[in-house]
N, C-alpha and C positions, 0 to 999 in steps of 0.2 A: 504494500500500500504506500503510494507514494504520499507527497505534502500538496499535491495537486488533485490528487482521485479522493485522499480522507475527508473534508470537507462534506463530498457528495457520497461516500459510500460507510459515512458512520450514521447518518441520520438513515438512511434508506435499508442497514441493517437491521437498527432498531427498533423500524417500522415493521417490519417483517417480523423481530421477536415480539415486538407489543401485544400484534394481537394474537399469536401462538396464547402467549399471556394471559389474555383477555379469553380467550376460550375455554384453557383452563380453569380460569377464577370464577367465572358462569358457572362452568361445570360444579365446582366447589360451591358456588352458593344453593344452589340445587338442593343441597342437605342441609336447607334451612338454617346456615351458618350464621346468618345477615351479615348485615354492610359496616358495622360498627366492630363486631369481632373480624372480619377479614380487611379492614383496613388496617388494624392493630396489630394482627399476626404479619399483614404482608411489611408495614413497614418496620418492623425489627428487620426479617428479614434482610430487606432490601438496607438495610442499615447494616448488618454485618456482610451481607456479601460485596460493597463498595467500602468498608474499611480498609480491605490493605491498601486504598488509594493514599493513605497515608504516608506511605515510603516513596511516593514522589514527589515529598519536601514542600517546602515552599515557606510562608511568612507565618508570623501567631500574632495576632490584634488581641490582646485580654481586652483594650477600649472599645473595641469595634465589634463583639460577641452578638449584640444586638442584632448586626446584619444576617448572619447566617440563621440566628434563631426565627427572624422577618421570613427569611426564604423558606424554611423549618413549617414555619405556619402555615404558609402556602400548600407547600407540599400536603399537608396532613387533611387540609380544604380540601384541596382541589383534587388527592386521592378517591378522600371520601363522595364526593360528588359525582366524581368517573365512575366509583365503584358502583353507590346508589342506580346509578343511569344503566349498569351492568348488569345489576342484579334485576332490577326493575323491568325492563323491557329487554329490546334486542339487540346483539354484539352487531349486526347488520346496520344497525340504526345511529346505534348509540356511537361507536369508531368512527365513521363518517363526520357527526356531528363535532369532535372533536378536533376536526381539522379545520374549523373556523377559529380555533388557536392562534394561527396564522395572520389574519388579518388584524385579530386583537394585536397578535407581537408585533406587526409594521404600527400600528395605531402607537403604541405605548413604546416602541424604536422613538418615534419621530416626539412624545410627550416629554419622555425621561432620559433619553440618550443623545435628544437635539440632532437625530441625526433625520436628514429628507427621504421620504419616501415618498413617489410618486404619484399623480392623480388615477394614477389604475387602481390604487387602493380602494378609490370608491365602487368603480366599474366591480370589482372585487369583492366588493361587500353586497351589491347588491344580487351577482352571482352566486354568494352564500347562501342568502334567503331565498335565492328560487331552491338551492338544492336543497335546504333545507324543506319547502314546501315538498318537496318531491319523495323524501325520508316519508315524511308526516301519511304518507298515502297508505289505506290500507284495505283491506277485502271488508264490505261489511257485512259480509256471511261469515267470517272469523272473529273470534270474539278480541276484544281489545287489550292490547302490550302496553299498555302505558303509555304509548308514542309521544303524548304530550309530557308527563313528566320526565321522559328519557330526554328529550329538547331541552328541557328548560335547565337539569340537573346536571346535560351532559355539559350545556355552554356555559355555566357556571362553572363547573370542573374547568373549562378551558379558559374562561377568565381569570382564573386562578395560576392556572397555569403559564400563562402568556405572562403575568408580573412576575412569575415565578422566572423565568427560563432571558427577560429583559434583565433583572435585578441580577442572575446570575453572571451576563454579562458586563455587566457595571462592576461588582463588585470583585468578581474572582481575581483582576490582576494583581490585587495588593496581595492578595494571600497567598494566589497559587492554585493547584486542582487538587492539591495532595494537601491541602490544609481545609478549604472551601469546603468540595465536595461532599468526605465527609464530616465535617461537622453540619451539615445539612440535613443528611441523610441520620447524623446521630440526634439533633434537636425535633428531626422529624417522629424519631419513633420515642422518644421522651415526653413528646407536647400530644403524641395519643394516648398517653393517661387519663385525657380527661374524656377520652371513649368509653372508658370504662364502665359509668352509670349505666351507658344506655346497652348493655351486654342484653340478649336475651340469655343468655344465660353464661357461668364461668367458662375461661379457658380451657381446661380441665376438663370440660364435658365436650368437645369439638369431639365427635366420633372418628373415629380413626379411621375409616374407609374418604375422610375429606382430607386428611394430610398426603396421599402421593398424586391430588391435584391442586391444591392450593399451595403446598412446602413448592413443590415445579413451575407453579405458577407467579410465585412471589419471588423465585429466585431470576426467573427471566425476564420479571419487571425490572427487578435491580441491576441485570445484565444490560438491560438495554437503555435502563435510566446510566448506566456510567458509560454509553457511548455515545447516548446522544448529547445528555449534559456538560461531558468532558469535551465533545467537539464543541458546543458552544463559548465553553472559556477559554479552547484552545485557541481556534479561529475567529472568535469574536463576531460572528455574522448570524444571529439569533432567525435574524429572519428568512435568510436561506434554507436554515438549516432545517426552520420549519414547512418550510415547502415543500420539502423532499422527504421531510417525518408525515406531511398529512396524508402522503401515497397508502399509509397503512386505512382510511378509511375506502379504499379500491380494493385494497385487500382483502380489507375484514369481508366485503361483502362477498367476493369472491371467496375466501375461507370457507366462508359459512355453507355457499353454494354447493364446492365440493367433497370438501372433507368435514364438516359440523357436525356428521354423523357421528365420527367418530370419537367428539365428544360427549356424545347424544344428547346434540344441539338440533332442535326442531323448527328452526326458523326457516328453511329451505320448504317448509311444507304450509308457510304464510300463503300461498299462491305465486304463480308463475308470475301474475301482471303486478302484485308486490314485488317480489323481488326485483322485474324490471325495472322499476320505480327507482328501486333502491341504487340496483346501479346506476340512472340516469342521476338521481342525486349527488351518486359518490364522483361520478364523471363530470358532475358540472364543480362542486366542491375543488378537485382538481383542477379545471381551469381557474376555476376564481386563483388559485393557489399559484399556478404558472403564472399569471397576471401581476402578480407582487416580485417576483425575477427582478432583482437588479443589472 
């Protein structure tokens, strides 16, 4: 991998493990887990599997704690939001919608970063809400996914996450990726403590038939949270990076299409003229997404 190809093939891997990810974690909620204990399990996880990021050095701010703990917060929102939207409705639905990320990150580039981003952004945003209208479609002989609170829950997660992955950018140079990262990822699974209340029920009682897909599922959130987030500080191009991470809502739908069986994911049997839908949405998502290209 050269310093030329990583830029475009760390975010476009991660796309790809995201929603491997995201099918697993479905699968895992299936067994009545909820959204409050698998956000909690997956970021520890994903908090020890991005620790040894720590051997690749870098600065210690004791004064500046506050920022990572800020990103920390994000994370643990904007987890919990994707996850809700995951659990709640469909990976078909929900993945797509999370590639409106993107135009948040140009929007919040050009607030917090002073840097311009171009009038396509709007052209962009408004190609979002069609695709998004085009998600929203559903058989009404099928009874109802949620579709609306996966909308509203997913683009909240991405709002979250668009401050999340801008402020990553701002902030990591003083520290580094081997300092930043994890402490992010350690303030992230700290600050879900206060998940705790809302447990349907103790840790301890997670039935053991839901750890070899949510322990796989939460390890390739974290694999692929330390290559898209590490491109981001590395290369400093937030918004790029997100255009070529939103190709996973192409994916997800595609995923679901051919292999969702085999997490005995049921959404491929929404109907034919749904699913078309979906891809036309994830396809137009996409363009909106190439339109932000600098």
């Amino acid at each position: 991998m050269t310093a030329h190809t990583a830029p475009f093939l760390l975010p476009l891997c991660a796309a790809f493990i995201y929603v491997v990810s995201a099918l697993l974690i479905k699968r895992a909620s299936g067994f009545g887990l909820g959204v409050w204990r698998t956000t909690f399990a997956a970021n520890f996880i994903v908090a020890a599997v991005n620790s040894p990021l720590w051997l690749f050095g870098g600065s210690f701010h004791a004064d500046r704690l506050w920022q990572p703990a800020v990103i920390g917060a994000l994370l643990v929102a904007g987890q919990s939001l994707q996850f809700y939207a995951i659990e709640r409705g469909d990976v078909s639905v929900a993945v797509p919608v999370f590639g409106i990320k993107v135009v948040l990150v140009a929007f919040f580039t050009t607030l917090l970063l002073a840097e311009a981003v171009g009038a396509k952004l709007w052209i962009a945003a408004v190609l979002s809400v069609m695709a998004l209208t085009c998600l929203n479609q559903r058989d009404a002989a099928q009874p109802s996914r949620h579709v609306g609170i996966t909308l509203i829950s997913g683009g909240c997660g991405s709002l979250c996450f668009a401050l999340f992955d801008v402020l990553v950018q701002k902030w990591t140079p003083a520290w580094g990726i081997g300092r930043m990262l994890p402490l992010i990822f350690l303030f992230g699974a700290l600050l879900s403590f206060v998940l705790v209340p809302f447990f349907r029920a103790p840790l301890r009682d997670i039935p053991r038939n839901v750890w070899p897909w949510l322990g796989p599922g939460a390890m390739l959130l974290g694999m692929q949270s330390a290559l898209f987030i590490g491109g981001i500080a590395i290369y400093q191009h937030a918004t790029r990076a997100n255009i070529i991470y939103s190709m996973r809502g192409l994916f997800s739908v595609l995923a679901v299409w051919f292999i969702g069986h085999w997490f005995a994911n049921s959404e491929r049997h929404a109907g034919n003229m749904v699913m078309r839908w979906r891809l036309v949405g994830a396809l137009l998502m996409l363009l909106a997404i190439t339109l932000v290209i600098e």
